[in-house]
N, C-alpha and C positions, 0 to 999 in steps of 0.2 A: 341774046348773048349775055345779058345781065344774068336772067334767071339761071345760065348755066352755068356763069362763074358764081354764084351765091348756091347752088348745090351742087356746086366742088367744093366751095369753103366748107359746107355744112358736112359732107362725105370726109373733107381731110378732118375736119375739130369731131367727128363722132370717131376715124378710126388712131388720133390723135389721143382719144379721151378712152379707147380700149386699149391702145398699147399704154397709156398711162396708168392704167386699173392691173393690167396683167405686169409691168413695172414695179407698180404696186404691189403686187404677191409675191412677184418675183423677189422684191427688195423684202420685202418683210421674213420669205423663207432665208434670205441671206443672209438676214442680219440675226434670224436665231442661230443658222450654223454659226454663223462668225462667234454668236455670244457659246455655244457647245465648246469650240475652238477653244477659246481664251478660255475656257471654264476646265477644260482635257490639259492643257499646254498650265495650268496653274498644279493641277493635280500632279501632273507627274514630275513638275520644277519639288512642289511639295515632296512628293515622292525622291527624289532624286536626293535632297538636299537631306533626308532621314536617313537612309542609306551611306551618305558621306559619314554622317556622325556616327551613325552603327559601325563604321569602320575604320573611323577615328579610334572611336573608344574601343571597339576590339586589340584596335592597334596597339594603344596606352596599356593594358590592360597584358598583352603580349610581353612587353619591354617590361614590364612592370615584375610578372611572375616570370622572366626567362628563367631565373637562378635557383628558382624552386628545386628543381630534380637534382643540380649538383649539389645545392644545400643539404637535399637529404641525406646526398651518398657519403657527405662531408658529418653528416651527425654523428656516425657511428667512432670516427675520428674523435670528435668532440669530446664522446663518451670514454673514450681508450685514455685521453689526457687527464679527467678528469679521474677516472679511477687511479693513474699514474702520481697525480699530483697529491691522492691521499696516502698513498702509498710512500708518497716521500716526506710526507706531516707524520706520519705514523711511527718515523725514525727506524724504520727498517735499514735491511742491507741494501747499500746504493748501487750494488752490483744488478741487482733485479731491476730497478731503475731505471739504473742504464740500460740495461736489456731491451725493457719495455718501451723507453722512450726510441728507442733503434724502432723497435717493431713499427710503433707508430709511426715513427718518420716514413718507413718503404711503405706504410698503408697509405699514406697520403699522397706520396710519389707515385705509389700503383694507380691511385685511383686518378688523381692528375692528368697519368698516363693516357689512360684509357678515354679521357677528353680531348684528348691530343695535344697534352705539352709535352715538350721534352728540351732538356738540359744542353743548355749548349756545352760542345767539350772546346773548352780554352787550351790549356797551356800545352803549349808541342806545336800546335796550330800557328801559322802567318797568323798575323794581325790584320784583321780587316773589319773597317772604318763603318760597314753594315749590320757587326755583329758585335765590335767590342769597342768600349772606350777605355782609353786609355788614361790610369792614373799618373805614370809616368815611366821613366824611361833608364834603365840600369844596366849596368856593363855584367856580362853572364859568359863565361868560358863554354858550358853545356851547350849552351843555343844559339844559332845565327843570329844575326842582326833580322830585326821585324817579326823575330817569334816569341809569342806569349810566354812568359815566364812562368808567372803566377797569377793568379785570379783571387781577386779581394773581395767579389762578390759573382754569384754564378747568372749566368742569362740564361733566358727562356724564348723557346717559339710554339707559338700556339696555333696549330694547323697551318704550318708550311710561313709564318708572320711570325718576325723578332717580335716579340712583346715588351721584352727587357734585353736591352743589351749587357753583356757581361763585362764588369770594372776590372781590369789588368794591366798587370806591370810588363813591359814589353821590351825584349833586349837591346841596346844598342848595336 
């Protein structure tokens, strides 16, 4: 009875000591996946986090040059002024001046335009509290009470958004 509990013990510590070996392989194949893992999972955090910045600074870089193209379409403007401006050093007739400085004006409004401003129309208009403020308040035979008189400075909307609201004098 002795001898068969003493090669049981010996039967359980030998297959004790093969599940400990195959354990062993088994822990050892683990613990390289697990090191692949953390090494895969560093990479693409790495990864990840270059990607942000590349799209950070694409980002900056967007905001940055928005104004580029209206800039340009605005240069040719620049150039009309400036040719206008020698033109009136030159001591010519200020009729052509005026003329020019007109043209220039509806070049700048055209092109404006075509980004999508447009001019609020005040006076005839109700006053409303979204599109104009009011500089103050004048008794007017012509126009009801709460309509724009006169306009001290004109407002603007830029694609469907007050940009500026328009300064008016508004009837009693």
């Amino acid at each position: 009875m002795e001898n068969e509990k003493q090669a049981e013990k010996q039967e359980t510590a030998q297959k004790s000591k093969k599940r400990t070996t195959v354990s062993k392989n088994e822990f050892k194949k683990l613990k390289e996946e697990n090191a692949q893992l953390k090494d895969q999972l560093l990479r693409k955090m790495a990864e990840f986090d270059n990607y942000r910045k590349r799209n950070e600074r694409d980002y900056l870089d967007r905001i940055k040059n928005a104004n580029e193209r209206l800039i340009t379409e605005l240069l040719p403007v620049v150039d009309d002024l400036e040719r206008s401006i020698a033109h009136a050093k030159s001591g010519q007739d200020l009729t052509t001046l005026v003329e020019g400085s007109d043209l220039i004006y509806k070049k700048l409004l055209a092109l404006l335009e075509k980004e999508g401003l447009e001019p609020l129309i005040s006076v005839g208009e109700e006053f409303d509290p979204d599109k104009h403020d009011a500089l103050l308040q004048t008794e007017n035979e012509k126009y009801e009470s709460g309509v724009v008189v006169d306009e001290h400075s004109k407002g603007y909307i830029l694609n469907g958004k007050v940009i500026r609201h328009a300064q008016v004098i508004v009837a009693k």
